[in-house]
C-alpha positions as CSV (number, residue, x, y, z in Angstrom):
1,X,-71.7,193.0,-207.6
2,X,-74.9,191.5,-207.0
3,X,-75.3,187.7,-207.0
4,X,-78.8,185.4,-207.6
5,X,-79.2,181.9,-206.2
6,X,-82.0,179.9,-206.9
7,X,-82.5,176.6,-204.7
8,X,-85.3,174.0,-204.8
9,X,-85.2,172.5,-207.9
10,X,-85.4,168.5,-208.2
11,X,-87.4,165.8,-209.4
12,X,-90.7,165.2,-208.6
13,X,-94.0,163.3,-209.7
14,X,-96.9,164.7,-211.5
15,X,-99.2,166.1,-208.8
16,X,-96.2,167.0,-206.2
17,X,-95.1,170.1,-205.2
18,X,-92.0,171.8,-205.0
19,X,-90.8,175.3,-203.7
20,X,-88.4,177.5,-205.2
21,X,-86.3,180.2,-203.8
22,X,-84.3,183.1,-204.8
23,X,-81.7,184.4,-202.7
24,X,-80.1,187.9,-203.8
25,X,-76.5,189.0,-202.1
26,X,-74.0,191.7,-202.7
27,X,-74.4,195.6,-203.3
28,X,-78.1,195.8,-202.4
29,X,-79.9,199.0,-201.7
30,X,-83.3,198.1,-202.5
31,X,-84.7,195.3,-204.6
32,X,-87.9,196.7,-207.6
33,X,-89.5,193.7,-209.2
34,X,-89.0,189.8,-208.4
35,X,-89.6,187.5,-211.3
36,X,-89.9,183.8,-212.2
37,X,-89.2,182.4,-215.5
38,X,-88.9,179.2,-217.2
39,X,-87.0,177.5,-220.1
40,X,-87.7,173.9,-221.0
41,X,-85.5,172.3,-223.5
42,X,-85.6,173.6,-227.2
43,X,-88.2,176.2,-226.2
44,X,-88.0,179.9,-225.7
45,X,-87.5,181.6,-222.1
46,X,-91.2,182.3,-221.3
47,X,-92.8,184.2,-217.7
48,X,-93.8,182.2,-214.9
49,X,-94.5,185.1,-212.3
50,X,-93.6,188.5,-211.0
51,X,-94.1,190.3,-207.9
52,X,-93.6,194.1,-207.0
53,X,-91.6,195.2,-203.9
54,X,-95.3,196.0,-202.8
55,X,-96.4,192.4,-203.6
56,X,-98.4,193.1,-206.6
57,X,-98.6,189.7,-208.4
58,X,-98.7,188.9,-212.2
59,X,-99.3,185.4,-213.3
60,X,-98.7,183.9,-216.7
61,X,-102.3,182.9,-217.4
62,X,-102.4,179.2,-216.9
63,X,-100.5,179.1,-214.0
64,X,-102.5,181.0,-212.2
65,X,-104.0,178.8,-209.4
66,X,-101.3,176.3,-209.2
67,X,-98.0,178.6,-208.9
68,X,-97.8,181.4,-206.2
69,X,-95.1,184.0,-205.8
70,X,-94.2,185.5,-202.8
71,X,-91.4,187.8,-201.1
72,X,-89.7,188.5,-198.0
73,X,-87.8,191.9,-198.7
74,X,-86.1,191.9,-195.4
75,X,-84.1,189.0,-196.8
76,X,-83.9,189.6,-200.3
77,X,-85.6,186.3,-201.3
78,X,-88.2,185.5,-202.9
79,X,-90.1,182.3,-203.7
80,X,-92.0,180.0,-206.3
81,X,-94.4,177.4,-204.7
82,X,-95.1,175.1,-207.4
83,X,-98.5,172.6,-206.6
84,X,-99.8,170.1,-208.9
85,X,-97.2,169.8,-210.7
86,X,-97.1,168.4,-214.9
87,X,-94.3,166.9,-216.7
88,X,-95.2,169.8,-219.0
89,X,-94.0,172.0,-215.9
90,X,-90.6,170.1,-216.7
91,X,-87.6,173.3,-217.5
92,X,-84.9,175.2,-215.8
93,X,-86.2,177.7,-213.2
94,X,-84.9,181.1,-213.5
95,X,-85.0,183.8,-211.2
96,X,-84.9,188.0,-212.0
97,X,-84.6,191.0,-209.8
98,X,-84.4,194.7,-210.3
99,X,-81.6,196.0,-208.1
100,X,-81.2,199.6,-207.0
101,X,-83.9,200.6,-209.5
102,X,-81.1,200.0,-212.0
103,X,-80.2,196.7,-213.3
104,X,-81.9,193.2,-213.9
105,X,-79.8,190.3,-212.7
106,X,-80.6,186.7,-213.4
107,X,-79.8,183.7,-211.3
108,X,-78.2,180.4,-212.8
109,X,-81.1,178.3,-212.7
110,X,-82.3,176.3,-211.6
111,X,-83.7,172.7,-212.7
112,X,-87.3,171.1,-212.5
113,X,-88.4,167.6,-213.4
114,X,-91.8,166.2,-212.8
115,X,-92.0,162.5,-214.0
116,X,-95.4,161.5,-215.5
């Protein structure tokens, strides 16, 4: 069984920052792709960023330059930092991982509020 946890999450006013992390547990052999997604409310899940075991990034286009993802494989975690931040960057945080080169797991979420 492999478990997600995202922590970080709170509420914070336009131009903050706020950094997320994603702590993966259980059955671990080795951890493919690391991903960040977002859902604010009555809008589809969309990409925030991904990031190889190698640390190839990929960006959802305008994000790029305010959002960085980043890893640290030796503990299974990886990380959104979050600058500038927009009430539009308002949603639940989610967190993906490719385990064992097999399955993706989700985390629970996790929830961001940036107040105008």
């Amino acid at each position: 069984q492999v478990q997600l946890v995202e922590s970080g999450g709170g509420l914070v006013q336009a131009g903050g920052s706020l950094r997320l992390s994603c702590a993966a547990s259980g059955s671990i052999f080795v951890i493919g792709d690391m991903g960040w997604y977002r859902q604010a409310p009555g809008k589809q899940r969309e990409l925030v960023a991904t990031i190889t075991r190698f640390g190839t990034t990929n960006y959802e286009d305008s994000l790029k330059g305010r959002f960085t993802i980043s890893r640290d494989n030796a503990k299974n975690t990886a990380y959104l930092q979050m600058n500038s931040l927009k009430p539009e960057d308002t949603a639940v945080y989610y967190c993906k991982a490719n385990v064992n080169w097999n399955k993706d797991y989700w985390g629970q979420g996790t929830q961001v509020t940036v107040s105008a």
